[in-house]
C-alpha positions in Angstrom: 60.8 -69.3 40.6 62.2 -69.3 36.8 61.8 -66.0 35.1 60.6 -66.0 31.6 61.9 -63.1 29.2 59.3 -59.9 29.4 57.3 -59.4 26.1 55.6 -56.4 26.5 53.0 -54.6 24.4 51.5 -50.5 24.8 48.1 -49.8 25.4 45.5 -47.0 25.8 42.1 -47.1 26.8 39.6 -44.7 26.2 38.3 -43.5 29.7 36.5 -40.6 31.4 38.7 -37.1 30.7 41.2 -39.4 27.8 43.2 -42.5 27.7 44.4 -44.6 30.3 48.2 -45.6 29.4 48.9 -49.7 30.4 51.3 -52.4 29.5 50.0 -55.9 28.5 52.8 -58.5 29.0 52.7 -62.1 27.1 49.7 -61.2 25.2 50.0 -64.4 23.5 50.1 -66.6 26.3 47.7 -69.1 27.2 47.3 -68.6 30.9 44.3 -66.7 32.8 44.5 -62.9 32.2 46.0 -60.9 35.1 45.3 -57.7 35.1 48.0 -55.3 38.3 47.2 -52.7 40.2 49.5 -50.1 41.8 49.8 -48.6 45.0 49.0 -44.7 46.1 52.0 -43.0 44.5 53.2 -45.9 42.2 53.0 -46.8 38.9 52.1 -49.9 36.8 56.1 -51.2 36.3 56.0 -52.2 39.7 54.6 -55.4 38.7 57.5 -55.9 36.1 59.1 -58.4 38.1 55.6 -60.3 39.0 54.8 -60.4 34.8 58.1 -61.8 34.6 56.9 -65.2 36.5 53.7 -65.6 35.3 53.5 -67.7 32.0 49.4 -65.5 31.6 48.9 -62.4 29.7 49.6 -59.7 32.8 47.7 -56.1 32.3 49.1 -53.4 34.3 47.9 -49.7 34.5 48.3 -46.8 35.6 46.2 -45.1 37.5 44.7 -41.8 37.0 46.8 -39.0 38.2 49.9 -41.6 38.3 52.8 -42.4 35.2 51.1 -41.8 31.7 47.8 -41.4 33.2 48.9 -38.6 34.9 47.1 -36.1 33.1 43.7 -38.0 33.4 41.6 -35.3 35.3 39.5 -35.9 38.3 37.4 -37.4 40.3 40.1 -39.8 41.9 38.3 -42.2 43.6 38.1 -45.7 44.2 35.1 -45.7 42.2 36.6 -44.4 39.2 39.7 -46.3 39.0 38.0 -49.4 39.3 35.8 -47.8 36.0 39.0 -47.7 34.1 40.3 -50.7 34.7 37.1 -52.2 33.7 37.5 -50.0 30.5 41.4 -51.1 30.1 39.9 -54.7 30.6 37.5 -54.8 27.6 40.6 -52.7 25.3 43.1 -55.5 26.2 40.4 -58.1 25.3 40.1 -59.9 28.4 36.6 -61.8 29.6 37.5 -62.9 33.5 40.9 -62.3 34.9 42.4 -62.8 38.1 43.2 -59.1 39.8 46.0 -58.3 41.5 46.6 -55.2 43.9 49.8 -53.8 45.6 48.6 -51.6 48.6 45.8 -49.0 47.2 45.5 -50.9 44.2 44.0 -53.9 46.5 41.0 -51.5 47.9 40.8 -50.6 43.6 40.5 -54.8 43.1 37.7 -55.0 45.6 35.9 -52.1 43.8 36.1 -53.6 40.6 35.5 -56.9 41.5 32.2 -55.5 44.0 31.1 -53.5 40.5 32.0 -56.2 38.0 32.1 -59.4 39.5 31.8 -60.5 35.9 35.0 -59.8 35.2 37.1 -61.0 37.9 37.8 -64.6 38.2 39.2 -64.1 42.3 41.8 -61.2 43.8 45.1 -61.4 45.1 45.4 -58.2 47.7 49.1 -57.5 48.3 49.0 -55.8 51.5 46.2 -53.9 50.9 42.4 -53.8 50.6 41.3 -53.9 54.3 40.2 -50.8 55.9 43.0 -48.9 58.0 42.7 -49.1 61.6 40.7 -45.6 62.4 42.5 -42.5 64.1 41.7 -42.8 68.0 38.4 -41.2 68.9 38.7 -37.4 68.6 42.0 -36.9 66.5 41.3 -35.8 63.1 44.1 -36.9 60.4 45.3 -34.6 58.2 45.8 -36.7 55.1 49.6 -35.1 54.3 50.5 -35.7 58.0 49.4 -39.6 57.3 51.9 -39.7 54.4 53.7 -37.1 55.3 57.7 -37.4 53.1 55.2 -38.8 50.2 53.7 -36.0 49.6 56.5 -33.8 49.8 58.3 -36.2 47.8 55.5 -35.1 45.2 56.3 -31.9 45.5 59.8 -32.1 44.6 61.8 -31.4 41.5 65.3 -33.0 40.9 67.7 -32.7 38.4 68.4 -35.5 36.8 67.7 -39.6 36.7 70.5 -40.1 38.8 69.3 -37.4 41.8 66.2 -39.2 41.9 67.3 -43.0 42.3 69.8 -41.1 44.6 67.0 -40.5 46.6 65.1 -43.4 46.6 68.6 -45.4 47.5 68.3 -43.8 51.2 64.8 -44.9 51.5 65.0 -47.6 54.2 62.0 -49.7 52.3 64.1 -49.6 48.9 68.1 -48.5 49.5 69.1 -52.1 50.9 67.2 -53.9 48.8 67.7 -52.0 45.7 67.6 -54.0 42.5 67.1 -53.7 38.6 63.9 -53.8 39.1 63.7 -51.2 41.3 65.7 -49.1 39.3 63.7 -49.4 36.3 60.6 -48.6 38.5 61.9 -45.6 39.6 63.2 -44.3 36.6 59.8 -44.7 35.3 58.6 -42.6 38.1 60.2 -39.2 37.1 58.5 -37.4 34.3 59.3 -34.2 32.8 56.3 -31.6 34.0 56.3 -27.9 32.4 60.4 -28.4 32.3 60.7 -30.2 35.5 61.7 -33.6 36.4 58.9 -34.6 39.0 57.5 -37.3 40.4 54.6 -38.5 38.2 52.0 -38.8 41.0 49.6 -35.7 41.5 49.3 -34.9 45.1 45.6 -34.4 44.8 45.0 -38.0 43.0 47.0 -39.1 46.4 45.0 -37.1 49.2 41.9 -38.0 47.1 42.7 -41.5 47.2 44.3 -41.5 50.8 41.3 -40.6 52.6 38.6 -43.1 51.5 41.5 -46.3 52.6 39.6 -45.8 56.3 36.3 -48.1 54.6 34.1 -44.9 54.0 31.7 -44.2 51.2 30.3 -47.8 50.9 33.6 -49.6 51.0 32.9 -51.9 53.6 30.1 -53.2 52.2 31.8 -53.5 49.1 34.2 -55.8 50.6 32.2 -57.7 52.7 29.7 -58.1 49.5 32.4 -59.7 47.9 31.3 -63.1 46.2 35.0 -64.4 44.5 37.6 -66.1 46.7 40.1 -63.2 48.2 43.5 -64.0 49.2 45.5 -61.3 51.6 49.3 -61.6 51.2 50.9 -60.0 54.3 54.1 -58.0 55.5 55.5 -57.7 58.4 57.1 -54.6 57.9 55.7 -51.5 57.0 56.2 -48.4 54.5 59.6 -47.5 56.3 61.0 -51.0 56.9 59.5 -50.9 60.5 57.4 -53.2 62.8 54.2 -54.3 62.6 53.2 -53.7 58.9 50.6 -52.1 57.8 47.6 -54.6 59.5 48.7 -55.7 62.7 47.5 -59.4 63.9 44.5 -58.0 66.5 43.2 -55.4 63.3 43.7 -58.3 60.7 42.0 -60.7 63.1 38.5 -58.2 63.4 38.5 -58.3 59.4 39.3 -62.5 59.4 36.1 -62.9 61.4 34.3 -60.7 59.0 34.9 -62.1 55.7 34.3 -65.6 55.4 36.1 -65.8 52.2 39.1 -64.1 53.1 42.3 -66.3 53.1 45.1 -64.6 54.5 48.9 -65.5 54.1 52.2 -63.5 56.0 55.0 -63.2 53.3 57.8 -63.4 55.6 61.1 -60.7 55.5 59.2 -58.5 53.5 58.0 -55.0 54.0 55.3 -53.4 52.0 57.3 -52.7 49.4 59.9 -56.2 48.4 56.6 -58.1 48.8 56.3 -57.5 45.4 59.6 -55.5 44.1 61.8 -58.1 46.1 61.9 -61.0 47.8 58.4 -61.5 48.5 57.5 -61.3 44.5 57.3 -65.3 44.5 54.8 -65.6 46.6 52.6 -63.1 44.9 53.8 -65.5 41.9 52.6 -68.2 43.6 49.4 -66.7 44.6 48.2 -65.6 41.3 48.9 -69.3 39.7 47.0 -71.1 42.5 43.8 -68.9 42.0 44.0 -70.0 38.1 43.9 -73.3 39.2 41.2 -72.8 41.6 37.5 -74.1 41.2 35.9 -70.7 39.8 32.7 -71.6 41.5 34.1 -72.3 45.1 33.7 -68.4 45.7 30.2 -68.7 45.0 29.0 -71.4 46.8 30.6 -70.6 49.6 28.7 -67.3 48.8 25.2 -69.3 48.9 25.7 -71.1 52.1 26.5 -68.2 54.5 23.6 -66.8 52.8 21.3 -69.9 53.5 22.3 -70.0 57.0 21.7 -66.4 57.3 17.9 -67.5 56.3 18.5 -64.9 53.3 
C-alpha cells in the first residue's frame, strides 16, 4: 500500500486530573476520522506507520499514565480511558469516527464505543478486545508475573537513547524486524523522569489496566452489547514472537459464537506487535478503509434482528 507523507498536528484535551497529549494526522483530509489506540505499555506513535496509509484525519492518544499523558493521575481503568478519548474526540472536532485499537487499546474501543456509540462509526480491534482466556481454576495471577520483563522494563533507567533501542533490538517481537518506525516509536518511549531516562509507562496505570483484560467489571456485557460492526485482526504469534498468539483458535471460537457481529480476520507472519509496526500494518490499512465504506446502518440492523428473534 502507497504511503502518503505524515502531516501531523499537537493536541491536548482537557480531561479528569489535566490534559490528555494526542497527535492528529491529515487534519485536512476528507476521509472518515480515525481516532488509535495503544497497547498496555505503548504509546500513541505506534500508529505512525498506520496514519501514514490512510488518506482520513487519524487521532492518536496517549493514554493516561503512558507518553505525554503520563502524569494524568488515576483511576486507570478502561472506563476512564475510554472518557478521554471521548474528550480528545470532541477537542479534535470529530462527530463519528472509526476506532482503532492495538492490544489494550482494543478492550478501550469497546468501552468507548459501549459508552458512546454515538461517536463511533464501527472498530477495528488489532489483536485485542476479547477477554483473556482465565487462569485454571484455583491459580491466582499475580498481575507482574503475567507481564513479567514489562514491568521490570518499567522499572528500569538507562542512560542514553541509544541503551534503550539497544534494548529493544534484543526483543524477539521487535530486534528482527526492527525498522524506522520502530525506532521512532521507541525513542518516543523514553522520557526524562526526576533526571532519569525511563520508560514513560507507570507500572500502576499497567497493573491497573492488566487486571480487568480477564472481562470483569461489566466488560462482557459491554462487548457483547455492542451495536456497530467489529472486525478482530489476528496474530499468530504472540508478545515474544512465539506460537499460538494471544487468542488461540478454540478461545477465539467461544467468543465467534458469542458475538454475532464479530468478523474476525488472521494477519498472517505477524506477531502482536508487526501487525501494526510491520508487516501486518496493511491490513489494518486495509481494515480501517473498508469500514469507511461500509453501510453505517448494517451494524444496527443486524442489531434489531437478533433482538427480534430473541422476542426482545
Amino acid at each position: 500500500m502507497r504511503e502518503t507523507p505524515l502531516r501531523e498536528t499537537s493536541l491536548r484535551a482537557a480531561v479528569d486530573g489535566g490534559e490528555l497529549v494526542a497527535t492528529l494526522w491529515h487534519a485536512d483530509a476528507a476521509g472518515t476520522p480515525v481516532v488509535a489506540i495503544h497497547g498496555i505499555t505503548a504509546n500513541h506513535r505506534s500508529f505512525s506507520p498506520l496514519a501514514a496509509r490512510l488518506d482520513a484525519p487519524v487521532l492518536a492518544v496517549d493514554l493516561r499514565g503512558r507518553g505525554g499523558s503520563r502524569s494524568l493521575p488515576a483511576p486507570f481503568g478502561l472506563e476512564q480511558h475510554a472518557e478521554d478519548v471521548a474528550a480528545a474526540i470532541a477537542a479534535a472536532g470529530f462527530e463519528r469516527a472509526i476506532v482503532v485499537g492495538h492490544s489494550m487499546g482494543a478492550y478501550v474501543a469497546v468501552r468507548l464505543a459501549a459508552a458512546h456509540p454515538e461517536l463511533v462509526e464501527a472498530l477495528v480491534l488489532v489483536d485485542g478486545g476479547l477477554p483473556l482466556r482465565p487462569a485454571p481454576e484455583g491459580v491466582v495471577l499475580n498481575p507482574e508475573d503475567v507481564l513479567g520483563p514489562a514491568i521490570e522494563r518499567l522499572r528500569m533507567t538507562f542512560p542514553s537513547t541509544e541503551a534503550y533501542r539497544d534494548f529493544w533490538r534484543q526483543h524477539p517481537a521487535f530486534g528482527p524486524y526492527w525498522s524506522p518506525a520502530i525506532e521512532e516509536y521507541v525513542d518516543y518511549d523514553l522520557v526524562d523522569v526526576d533526571g532519569a531516562l525511563r520508560p514513560s509507562a507507570t507500572p500502576d496505570a499497567v497493573i491497573a489496566n492488566l487486571l480487568e483484560l480477564d472481562g470483569r467489571g461489566g466488560y462482557t456485557a459491554a462487548l457483547e452489547g455492542l451495536t456497530v460492526p467489529v472486525l478482530l485482526l489476528r496474530s499468530p504469534r504472540g508478545l515474544f514472537d512465539e506460537a499460538p498468539g494471544l487468542y488461540d483458535d478454540e478461545w477465539l471460537a467461544t467468543w465467534t459464537s458469542r458475538l454475532p457481529l464479530l468478523d474476525v480476520r488472521d494477519v498472517e507472519q505477524t506477531n502482536h506487535y508487526t501487525i501494526l509496526m510491520g508487516r501486518g500494518v496493511d491490513a489494518v490499512a486495509d481494515a480501517v478503509s473498508l469500514a469507511a465504506t461500509a453501510d453505517p446502518s448494517a451494524g444496527e440492523e443486524h442489531s434489531a434482528a437478533e433482538a427480534t428473534r430473541e422476542g426482545r
